[in-house]
N, CA, C and O atoms as a Tripos MOL2 file, in Angstrom:
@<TRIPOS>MOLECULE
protein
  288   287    72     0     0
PROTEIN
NO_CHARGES

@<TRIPOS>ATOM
      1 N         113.5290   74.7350   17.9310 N.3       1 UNK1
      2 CA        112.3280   74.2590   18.5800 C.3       1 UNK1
      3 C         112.6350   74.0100   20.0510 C.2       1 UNK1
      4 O         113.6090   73.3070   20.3230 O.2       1 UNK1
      5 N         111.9470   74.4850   20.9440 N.am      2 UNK2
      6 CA        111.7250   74.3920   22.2560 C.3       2 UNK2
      7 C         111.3470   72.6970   22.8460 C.2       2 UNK2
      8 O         110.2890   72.9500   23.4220 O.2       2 UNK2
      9 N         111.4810   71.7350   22.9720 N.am      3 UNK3
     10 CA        110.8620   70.7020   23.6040 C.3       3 UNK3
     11 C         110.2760   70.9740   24.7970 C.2       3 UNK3
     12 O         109.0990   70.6130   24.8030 O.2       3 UNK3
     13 N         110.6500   71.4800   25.8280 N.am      4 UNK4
     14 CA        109.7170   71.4790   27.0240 C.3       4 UNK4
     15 C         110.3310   71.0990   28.1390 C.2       4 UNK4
     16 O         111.5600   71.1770   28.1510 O.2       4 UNK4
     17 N         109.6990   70.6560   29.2040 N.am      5 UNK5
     18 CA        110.6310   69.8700   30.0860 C.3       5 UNK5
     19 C         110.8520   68.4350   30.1380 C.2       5 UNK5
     20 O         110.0320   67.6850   30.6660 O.2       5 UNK5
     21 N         112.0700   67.9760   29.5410 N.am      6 UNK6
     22 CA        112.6370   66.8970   28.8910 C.3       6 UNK6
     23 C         114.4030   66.7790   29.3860 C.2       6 UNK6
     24 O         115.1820   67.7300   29.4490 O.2       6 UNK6
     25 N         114.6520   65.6020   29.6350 N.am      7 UNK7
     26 CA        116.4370   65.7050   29.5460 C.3       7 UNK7
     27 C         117.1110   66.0150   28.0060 C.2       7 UNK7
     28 O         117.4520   65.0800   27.2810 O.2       7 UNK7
     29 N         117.2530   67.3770   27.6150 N.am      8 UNK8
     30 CA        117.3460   67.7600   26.3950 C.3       8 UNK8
     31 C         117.8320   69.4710   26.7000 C.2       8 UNK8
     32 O         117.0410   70.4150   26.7190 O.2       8 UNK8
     33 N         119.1600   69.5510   26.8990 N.am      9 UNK9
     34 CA        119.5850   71.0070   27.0570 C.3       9 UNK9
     35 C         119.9070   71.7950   25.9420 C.2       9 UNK9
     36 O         119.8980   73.0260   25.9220 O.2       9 UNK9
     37 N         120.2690   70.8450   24.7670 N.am     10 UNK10
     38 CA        120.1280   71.3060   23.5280 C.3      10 UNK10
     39 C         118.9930   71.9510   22.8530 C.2      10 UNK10
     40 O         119.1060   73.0150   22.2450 O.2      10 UNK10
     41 N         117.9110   71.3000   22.9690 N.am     11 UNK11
     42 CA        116.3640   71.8060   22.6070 C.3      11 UNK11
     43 C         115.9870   72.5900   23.7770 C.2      11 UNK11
     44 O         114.9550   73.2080   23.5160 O.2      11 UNK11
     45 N         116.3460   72.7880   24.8030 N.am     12 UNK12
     46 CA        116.1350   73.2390   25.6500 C.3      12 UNK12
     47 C         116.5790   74.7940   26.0610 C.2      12 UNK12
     48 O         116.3200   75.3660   27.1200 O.2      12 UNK12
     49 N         117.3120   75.3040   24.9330 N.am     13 UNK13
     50 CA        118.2800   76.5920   25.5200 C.3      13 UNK13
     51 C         117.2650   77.6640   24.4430 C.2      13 UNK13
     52 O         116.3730   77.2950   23.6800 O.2      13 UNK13
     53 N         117.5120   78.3700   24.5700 N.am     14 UNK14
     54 CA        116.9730   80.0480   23.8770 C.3      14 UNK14
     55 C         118.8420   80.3770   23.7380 C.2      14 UNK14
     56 O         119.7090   80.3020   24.6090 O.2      14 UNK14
     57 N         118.9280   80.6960   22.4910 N.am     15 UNK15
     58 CA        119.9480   81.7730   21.7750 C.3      15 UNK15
     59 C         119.1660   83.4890   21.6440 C.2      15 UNK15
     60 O         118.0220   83.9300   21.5340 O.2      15 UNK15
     61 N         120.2950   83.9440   21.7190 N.am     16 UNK16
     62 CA        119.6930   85.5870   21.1420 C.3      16 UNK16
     63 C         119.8020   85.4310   19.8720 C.2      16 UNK16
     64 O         120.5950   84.7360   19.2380 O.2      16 UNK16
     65 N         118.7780   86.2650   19.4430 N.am     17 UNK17
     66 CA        118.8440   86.7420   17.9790 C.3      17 UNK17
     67 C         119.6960   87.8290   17.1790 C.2      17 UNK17
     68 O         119.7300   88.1400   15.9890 O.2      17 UNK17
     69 N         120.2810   88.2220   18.1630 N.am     18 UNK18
     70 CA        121.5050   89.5270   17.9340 C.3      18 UNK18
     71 C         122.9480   88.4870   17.5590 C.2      18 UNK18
     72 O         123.4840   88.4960   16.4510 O.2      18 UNK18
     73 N         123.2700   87.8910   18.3650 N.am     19 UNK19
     74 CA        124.4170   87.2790   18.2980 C.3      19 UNK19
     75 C         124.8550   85.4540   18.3460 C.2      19 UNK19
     76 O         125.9600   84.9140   18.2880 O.2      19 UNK19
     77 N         123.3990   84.8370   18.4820 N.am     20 UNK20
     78 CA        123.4430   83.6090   18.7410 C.3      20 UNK20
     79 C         124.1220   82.7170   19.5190 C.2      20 UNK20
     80 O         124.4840   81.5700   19.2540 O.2      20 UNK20
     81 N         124.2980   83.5800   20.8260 N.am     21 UNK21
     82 CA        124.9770   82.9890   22.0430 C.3      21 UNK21
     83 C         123.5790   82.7010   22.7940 C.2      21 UNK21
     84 O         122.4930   83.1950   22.4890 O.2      21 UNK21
     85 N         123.8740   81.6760   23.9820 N.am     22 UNK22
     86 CA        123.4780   80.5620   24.3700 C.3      22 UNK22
     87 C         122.4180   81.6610   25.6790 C.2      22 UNK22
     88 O         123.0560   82.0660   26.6510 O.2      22 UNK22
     89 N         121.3350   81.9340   25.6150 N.am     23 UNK23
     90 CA        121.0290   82.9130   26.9190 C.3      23 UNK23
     91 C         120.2610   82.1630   27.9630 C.2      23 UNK23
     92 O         120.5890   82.3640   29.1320 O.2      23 UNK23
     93 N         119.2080   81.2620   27.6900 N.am     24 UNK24
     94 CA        118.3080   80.4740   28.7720 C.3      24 UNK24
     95 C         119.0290   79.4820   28.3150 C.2      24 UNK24
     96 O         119.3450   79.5050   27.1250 O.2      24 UNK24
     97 N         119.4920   78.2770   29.2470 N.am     25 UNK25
     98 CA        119.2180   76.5730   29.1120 C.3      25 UNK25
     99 C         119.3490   76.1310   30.0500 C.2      25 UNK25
    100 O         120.2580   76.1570   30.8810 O.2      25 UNK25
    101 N         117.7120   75.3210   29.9480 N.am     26 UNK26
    102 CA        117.5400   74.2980   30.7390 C.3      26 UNK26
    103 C         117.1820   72.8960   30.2380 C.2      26 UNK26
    104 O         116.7230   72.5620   29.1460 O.2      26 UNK26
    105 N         117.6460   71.8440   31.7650 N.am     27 UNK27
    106 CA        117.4640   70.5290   31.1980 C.3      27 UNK27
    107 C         117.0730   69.7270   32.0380 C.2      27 UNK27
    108 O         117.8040   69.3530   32.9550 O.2      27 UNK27
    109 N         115.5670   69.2220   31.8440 N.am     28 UNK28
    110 CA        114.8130   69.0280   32.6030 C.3      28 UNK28
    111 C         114.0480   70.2100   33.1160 C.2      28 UNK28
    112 O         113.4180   70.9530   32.3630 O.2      28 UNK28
    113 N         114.1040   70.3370   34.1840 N.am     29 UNK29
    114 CA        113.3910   71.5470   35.6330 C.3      29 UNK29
    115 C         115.0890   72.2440   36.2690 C.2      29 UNK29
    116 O         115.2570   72.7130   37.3950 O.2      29 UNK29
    117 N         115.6730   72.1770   35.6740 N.am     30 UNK30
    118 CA        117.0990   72.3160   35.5870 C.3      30 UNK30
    119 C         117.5200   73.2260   35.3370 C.2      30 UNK30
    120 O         118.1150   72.9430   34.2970 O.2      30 UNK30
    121 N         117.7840   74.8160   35.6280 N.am     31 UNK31
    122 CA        117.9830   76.3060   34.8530 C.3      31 UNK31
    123 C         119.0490   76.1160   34.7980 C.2      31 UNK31
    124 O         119.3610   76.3420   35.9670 O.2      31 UNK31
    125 N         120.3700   75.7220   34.0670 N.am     32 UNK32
    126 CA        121.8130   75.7460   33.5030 C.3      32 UNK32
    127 C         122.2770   77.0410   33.6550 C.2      32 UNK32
    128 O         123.0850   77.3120   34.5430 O.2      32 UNK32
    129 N         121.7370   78.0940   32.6710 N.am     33 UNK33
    130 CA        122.6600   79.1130   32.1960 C.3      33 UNK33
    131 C         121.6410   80.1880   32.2190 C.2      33 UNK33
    132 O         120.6340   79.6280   32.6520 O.2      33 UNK33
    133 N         121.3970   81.2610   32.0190 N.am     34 UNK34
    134 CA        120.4110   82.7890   32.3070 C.3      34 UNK34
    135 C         121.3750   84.0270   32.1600 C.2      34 UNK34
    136 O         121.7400   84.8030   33.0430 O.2      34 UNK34
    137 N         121.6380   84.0190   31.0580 N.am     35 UNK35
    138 CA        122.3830   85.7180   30.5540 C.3      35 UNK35
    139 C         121.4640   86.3900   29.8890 C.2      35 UNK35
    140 O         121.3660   86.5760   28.6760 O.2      35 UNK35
    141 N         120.6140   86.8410   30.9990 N.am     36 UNK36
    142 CA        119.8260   88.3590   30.2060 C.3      36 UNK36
    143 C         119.8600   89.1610   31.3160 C.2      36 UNK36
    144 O         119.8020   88.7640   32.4800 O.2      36 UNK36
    145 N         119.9740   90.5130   30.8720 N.am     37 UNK37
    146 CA        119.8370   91.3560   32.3130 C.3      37 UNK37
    147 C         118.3010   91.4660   32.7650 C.2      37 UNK37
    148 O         117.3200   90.8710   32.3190 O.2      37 UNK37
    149 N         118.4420   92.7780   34.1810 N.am     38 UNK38
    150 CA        117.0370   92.7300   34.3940 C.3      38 UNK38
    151 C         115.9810   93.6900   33.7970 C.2      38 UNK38
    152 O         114.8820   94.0370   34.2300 O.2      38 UNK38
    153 N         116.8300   94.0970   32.3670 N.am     39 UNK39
    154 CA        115.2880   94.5840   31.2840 C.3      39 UNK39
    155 C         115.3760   93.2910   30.3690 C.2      39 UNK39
    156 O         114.5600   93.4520   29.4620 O.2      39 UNK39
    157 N         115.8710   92.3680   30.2630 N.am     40 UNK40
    158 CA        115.5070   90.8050   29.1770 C.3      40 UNK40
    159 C         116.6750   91.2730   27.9860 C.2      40 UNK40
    160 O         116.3580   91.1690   26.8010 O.2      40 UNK40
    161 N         117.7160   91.6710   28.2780 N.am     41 UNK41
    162 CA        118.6110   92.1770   27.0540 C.3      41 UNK41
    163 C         119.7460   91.1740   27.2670 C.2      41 UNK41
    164 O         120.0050   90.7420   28.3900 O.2      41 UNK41
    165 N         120.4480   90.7940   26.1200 N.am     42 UNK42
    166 CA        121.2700   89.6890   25.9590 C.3      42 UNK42
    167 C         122.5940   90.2850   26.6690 C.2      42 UNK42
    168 O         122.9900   91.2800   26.0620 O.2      42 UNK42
    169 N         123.3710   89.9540   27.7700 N.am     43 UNK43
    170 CA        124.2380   90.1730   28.4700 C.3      43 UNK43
    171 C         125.3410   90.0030   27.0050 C.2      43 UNK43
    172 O         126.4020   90.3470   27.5250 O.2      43 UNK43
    173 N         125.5050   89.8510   26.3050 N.am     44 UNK44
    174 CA        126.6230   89.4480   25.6340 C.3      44 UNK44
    175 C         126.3740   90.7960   24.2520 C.2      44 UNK44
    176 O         127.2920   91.5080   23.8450 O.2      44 UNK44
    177 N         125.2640   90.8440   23.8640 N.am     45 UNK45
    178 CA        125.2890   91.7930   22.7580 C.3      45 UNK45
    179 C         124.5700   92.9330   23.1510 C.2      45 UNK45
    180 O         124.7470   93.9470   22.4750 O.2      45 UNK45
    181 N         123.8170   92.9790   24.0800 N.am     46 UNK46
    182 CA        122.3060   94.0760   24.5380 C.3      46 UNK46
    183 C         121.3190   93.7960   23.3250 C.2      46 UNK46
    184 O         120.6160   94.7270   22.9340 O.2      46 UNK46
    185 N         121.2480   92.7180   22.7940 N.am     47 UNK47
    186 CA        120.0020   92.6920   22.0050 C.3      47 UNK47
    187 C         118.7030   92.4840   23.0380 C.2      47 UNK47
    188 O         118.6290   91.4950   23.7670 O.2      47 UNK47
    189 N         117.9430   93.2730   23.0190 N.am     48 UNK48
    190 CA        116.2960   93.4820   23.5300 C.3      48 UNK48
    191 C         115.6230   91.8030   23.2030 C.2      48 UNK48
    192 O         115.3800   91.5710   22.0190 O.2      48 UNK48
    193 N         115.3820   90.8560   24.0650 N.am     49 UNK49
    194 CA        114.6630   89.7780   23.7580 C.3      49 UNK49
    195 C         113.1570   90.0330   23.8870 C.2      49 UNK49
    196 O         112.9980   90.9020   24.7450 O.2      49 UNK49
    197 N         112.1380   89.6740   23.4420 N.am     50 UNK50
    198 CA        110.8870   89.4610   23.0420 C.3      50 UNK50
    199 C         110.7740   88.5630   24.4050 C.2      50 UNK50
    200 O         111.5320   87.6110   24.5910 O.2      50 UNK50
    201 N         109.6110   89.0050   25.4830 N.am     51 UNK51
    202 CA        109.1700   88.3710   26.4930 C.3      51 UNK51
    203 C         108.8670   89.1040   27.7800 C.2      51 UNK51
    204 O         108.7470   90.3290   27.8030 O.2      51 UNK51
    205 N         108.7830   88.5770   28.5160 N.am     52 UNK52
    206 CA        108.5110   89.3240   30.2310 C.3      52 UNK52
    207 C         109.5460   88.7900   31.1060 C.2      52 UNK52
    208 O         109.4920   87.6210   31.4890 O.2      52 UNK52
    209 N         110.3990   89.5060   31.4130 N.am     53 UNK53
    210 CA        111.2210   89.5400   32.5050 C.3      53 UNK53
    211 C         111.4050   90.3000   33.2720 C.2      53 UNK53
    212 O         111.3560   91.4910   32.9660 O.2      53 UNK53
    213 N         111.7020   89.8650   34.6280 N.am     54 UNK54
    214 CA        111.6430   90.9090   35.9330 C.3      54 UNK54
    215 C         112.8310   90.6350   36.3210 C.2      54 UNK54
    216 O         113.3350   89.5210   36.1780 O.2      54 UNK54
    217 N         113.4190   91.6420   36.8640 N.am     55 UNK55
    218 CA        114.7900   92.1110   37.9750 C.3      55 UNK55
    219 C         115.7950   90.8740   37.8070 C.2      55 UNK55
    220 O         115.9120   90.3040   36.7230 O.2      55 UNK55
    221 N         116.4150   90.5480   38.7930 N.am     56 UNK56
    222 CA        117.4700   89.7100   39.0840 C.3      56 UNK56
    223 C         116.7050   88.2650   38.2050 C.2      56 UNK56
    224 O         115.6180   87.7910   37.8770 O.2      56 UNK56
    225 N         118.4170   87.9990   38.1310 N.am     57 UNK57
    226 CA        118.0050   86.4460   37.1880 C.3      57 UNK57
    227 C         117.9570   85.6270   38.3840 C.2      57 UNK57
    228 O         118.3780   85.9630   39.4900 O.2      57 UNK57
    229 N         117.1790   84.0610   37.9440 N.am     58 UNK58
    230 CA        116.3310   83.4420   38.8950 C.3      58 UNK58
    231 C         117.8010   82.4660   39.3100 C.2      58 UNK58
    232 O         118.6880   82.7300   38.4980 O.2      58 UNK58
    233 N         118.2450   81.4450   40.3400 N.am     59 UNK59
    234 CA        119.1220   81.0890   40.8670 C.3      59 UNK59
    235 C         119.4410   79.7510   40.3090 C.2      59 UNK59
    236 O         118.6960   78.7970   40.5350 O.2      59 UNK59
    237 N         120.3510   79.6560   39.7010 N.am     60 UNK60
    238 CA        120.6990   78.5050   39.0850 C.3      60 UNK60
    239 C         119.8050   77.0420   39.3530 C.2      60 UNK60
    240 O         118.8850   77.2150   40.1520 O.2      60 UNK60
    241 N         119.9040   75.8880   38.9140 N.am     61 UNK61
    242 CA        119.5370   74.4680   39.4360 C.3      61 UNK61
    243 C         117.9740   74.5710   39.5810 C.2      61 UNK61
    244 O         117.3800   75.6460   39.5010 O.2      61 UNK61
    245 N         117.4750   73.5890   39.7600 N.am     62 UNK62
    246 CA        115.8900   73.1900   40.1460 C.3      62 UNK62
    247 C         115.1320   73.8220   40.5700 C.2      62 UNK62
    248 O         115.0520   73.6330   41.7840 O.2      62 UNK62
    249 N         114.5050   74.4950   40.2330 N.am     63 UNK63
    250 CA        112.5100   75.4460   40.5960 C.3      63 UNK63
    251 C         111.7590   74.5960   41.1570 C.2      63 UNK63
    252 O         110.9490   74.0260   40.4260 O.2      63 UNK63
    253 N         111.7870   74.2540   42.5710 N.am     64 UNK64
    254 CA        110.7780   73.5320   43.0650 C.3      64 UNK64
    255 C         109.4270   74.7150   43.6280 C.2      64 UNK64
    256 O         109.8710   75.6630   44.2750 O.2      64 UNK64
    257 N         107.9920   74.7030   43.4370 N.am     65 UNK65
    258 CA        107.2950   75.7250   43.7580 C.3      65 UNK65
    259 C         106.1930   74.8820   44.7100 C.2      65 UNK65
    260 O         105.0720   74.5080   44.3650 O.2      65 UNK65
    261 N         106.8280   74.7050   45.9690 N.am     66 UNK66
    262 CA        105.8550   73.9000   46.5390 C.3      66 UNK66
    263 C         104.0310   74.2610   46.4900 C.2      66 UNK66
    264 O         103.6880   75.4120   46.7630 O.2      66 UNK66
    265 N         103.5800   73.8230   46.3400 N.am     67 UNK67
    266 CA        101.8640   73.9090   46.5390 C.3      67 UNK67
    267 C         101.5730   72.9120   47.6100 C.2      67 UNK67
    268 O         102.3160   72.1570   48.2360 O.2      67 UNK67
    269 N          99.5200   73.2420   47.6710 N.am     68 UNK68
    270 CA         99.3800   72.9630   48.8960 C.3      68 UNK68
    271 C          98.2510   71.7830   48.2680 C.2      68 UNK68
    272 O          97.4450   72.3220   47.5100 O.2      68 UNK68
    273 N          98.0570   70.4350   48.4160 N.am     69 UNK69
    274 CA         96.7180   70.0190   48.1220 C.3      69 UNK69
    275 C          95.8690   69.4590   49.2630 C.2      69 UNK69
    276 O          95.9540   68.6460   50.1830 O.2      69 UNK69
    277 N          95.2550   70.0730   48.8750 N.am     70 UNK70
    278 CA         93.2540   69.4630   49.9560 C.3      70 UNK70
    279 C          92.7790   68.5800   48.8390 C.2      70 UNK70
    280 O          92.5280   68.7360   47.6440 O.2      70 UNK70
    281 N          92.7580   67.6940   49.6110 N.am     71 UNK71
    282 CA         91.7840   66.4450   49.6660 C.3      71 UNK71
    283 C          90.7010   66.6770   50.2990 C.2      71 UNK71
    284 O          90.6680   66.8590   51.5160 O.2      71 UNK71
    285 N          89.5690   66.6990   49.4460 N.am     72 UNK72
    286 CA         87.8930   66.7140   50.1350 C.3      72 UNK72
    287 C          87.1820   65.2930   50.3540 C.2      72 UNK72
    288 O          86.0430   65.2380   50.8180 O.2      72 UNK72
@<TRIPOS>BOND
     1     1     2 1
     2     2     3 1
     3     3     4 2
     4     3     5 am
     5     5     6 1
     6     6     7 1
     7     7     8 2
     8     7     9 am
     9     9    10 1
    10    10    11 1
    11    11    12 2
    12    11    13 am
    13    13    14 1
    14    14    15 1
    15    15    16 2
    16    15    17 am
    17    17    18 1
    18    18    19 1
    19    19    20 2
    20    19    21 am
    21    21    22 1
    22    22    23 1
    23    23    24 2
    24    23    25 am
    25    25    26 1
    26    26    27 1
    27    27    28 2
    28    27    29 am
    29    29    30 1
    30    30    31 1
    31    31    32 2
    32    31    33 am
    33    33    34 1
    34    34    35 1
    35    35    36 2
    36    35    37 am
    37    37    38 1
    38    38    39 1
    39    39    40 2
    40    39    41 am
    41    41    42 1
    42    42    43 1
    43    43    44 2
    44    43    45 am
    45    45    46 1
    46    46    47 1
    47    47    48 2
    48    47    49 am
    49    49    50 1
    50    50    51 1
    51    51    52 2
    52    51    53 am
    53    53    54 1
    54    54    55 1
    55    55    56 2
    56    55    57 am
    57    57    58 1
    58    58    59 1
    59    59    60 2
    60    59    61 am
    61    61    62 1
    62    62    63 1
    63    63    64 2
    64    63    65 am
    65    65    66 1
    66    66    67 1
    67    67    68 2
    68    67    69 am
    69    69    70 1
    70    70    71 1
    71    71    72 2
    72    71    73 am
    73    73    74 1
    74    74    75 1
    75    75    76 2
    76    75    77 am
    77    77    78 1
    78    78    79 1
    79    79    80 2
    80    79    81 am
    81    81    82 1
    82    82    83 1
    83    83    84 2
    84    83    85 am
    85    85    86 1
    86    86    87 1
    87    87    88 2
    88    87    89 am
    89    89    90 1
    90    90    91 1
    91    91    92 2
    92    91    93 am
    93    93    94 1
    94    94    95 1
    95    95    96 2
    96    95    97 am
    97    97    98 1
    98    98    99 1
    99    99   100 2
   100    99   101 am
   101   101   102 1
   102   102   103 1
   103   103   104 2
   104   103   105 am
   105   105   106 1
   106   106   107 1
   107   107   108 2
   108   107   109 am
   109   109   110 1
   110   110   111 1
   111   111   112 2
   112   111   113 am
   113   113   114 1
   114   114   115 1
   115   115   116 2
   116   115   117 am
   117   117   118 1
   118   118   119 1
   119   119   120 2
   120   119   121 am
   121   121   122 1
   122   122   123 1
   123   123   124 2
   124   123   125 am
   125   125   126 1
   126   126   127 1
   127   127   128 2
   128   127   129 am
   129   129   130 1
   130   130   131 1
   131   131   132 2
   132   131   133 am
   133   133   134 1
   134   134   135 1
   135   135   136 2
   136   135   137 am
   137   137   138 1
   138   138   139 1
   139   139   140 2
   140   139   141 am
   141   141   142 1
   142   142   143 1
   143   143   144 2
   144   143   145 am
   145   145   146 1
   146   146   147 1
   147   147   148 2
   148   147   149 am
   149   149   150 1
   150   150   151 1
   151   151   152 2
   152   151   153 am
   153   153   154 1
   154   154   155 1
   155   155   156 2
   156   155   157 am
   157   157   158 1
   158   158   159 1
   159   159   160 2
   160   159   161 am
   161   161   162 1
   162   162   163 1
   163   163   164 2
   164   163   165 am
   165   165   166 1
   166   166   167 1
   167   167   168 2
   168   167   169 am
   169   169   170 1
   170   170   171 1
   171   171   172 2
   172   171   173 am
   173   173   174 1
   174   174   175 1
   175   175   176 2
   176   175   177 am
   177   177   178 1
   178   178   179 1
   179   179   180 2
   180   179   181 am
   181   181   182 1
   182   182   183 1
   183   183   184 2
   184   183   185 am
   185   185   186 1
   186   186   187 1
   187   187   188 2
   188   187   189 am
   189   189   190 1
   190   190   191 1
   191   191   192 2
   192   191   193 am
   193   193   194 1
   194   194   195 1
   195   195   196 2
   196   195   197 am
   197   197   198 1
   198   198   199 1
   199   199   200 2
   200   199   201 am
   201   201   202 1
   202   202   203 1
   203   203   204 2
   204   203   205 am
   205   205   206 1
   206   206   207 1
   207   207   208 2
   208   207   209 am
   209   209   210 1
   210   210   211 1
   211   211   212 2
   212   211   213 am
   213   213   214 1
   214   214   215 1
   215   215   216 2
   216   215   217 am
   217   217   218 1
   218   218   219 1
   219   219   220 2
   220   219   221 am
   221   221   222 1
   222   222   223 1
   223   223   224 2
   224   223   225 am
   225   225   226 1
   226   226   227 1
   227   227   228 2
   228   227   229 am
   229   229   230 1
   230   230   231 1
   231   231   232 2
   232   231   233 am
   233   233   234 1
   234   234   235 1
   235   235   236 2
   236   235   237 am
   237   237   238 1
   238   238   239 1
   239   239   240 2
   240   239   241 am
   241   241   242 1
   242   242   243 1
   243   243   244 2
   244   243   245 am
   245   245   246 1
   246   246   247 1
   247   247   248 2
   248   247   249 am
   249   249   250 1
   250   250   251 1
   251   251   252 2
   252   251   253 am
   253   253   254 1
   254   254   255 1
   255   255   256 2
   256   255   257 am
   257   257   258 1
   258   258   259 1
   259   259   260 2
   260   259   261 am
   261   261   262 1
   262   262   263 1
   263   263   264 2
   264   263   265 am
   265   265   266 1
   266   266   267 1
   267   267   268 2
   268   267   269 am
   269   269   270 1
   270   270   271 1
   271   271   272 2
   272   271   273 am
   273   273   274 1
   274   274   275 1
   275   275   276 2
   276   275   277 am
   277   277   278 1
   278   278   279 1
   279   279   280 2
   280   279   281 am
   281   281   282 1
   282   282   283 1
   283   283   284 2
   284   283   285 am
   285   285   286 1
   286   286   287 1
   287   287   288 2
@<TRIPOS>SUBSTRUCTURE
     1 UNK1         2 RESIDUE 1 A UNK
     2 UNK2         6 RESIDUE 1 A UNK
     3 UNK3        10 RESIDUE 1 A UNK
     4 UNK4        14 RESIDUE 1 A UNK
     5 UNK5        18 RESIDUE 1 A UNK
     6 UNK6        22 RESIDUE 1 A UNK
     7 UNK7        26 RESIDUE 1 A UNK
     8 UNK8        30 RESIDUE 1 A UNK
     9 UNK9        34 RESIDUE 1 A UNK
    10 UNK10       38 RESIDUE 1 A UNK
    11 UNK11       42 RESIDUE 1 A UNK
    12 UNK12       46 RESIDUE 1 A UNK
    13 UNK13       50 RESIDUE 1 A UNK
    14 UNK14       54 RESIDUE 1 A UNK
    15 UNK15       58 RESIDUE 1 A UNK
    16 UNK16       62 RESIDUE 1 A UNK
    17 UNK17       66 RESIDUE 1 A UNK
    18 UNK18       70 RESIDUE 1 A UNK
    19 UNK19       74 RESIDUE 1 A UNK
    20 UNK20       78 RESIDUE 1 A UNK
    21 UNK21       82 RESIDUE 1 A UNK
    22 UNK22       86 RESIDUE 1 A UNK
    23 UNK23       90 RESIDUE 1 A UNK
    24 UNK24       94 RESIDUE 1 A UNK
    25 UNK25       98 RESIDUE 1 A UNK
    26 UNK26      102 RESIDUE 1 A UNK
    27 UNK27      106 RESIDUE 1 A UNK
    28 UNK28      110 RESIDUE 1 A UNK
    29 UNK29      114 RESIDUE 1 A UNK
    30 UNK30      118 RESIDUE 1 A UNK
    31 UNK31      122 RESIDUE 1 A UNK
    32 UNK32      126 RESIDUE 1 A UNK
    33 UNK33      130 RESIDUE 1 A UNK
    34 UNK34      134 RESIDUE 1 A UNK
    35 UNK35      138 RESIDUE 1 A UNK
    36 UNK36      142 RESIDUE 1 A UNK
    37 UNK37      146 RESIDUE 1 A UNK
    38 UNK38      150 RESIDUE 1 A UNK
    39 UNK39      154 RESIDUE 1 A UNK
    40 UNK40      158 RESIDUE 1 A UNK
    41 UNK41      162 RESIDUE 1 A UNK
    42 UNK42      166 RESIDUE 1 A UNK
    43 UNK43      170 RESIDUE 1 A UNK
    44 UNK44      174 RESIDUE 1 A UNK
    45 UNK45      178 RESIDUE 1 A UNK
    46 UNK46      182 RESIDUE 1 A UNK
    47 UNK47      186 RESIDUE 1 A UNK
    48 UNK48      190 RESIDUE 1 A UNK
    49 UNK49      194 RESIDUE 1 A UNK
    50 UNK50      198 RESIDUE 1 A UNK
    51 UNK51      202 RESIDUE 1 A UNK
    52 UNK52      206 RESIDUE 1 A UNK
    53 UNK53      210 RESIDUE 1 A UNK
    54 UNK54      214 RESIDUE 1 A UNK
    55 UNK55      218 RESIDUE 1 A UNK
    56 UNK56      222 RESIDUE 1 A UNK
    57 UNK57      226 RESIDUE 1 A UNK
    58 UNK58      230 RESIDUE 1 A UNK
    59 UNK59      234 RESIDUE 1 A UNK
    60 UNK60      238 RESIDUE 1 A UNK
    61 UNK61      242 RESIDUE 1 A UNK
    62 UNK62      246 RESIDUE 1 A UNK
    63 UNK63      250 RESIDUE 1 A UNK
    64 UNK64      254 RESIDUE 1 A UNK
    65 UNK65      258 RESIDUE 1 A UNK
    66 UNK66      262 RESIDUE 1 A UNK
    67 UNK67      266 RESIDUE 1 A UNK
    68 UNK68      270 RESIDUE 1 A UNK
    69 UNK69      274 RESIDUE 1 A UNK
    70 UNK70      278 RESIDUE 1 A UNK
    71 UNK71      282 RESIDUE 1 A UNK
    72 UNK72      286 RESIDUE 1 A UNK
């Protein structure tokens, strides 16, 4: 089970289904670890993961995506 964004890297990681090594974990807003290449295939076995992924893996640590807010 997935929890979400939580301090929880355990509930927090995606395994492959080919080999059950460790491929997404994060903890918190926190990206830890990212072994898939850039077609979504498990760097460790080439098992094909189920999802949408694009090119280069995203850069370790915190995803901040600034936005803009207006106040009316």
């Amino acid at each position: 089970m997935y929890t979400g964004n939580v301090h929880d890297s355990q509930s927090g990681t995606t395994c492959c289904p080919g080999c059950d090594k460790p491929l997404i974990e994060c903890d918190w807003h926190r990206l830890q670890r990212y072994e898939l290449d850039a077609q979504g295939h498990c760097r460790h076995c080439d098992t094909a993961i189920a999802g949408r992924f694009g090119g280069e893996a995203p850069p370790p640590g915190a995803r901040h995506i600034p936005i803009r807010v207006v106040m009316k």
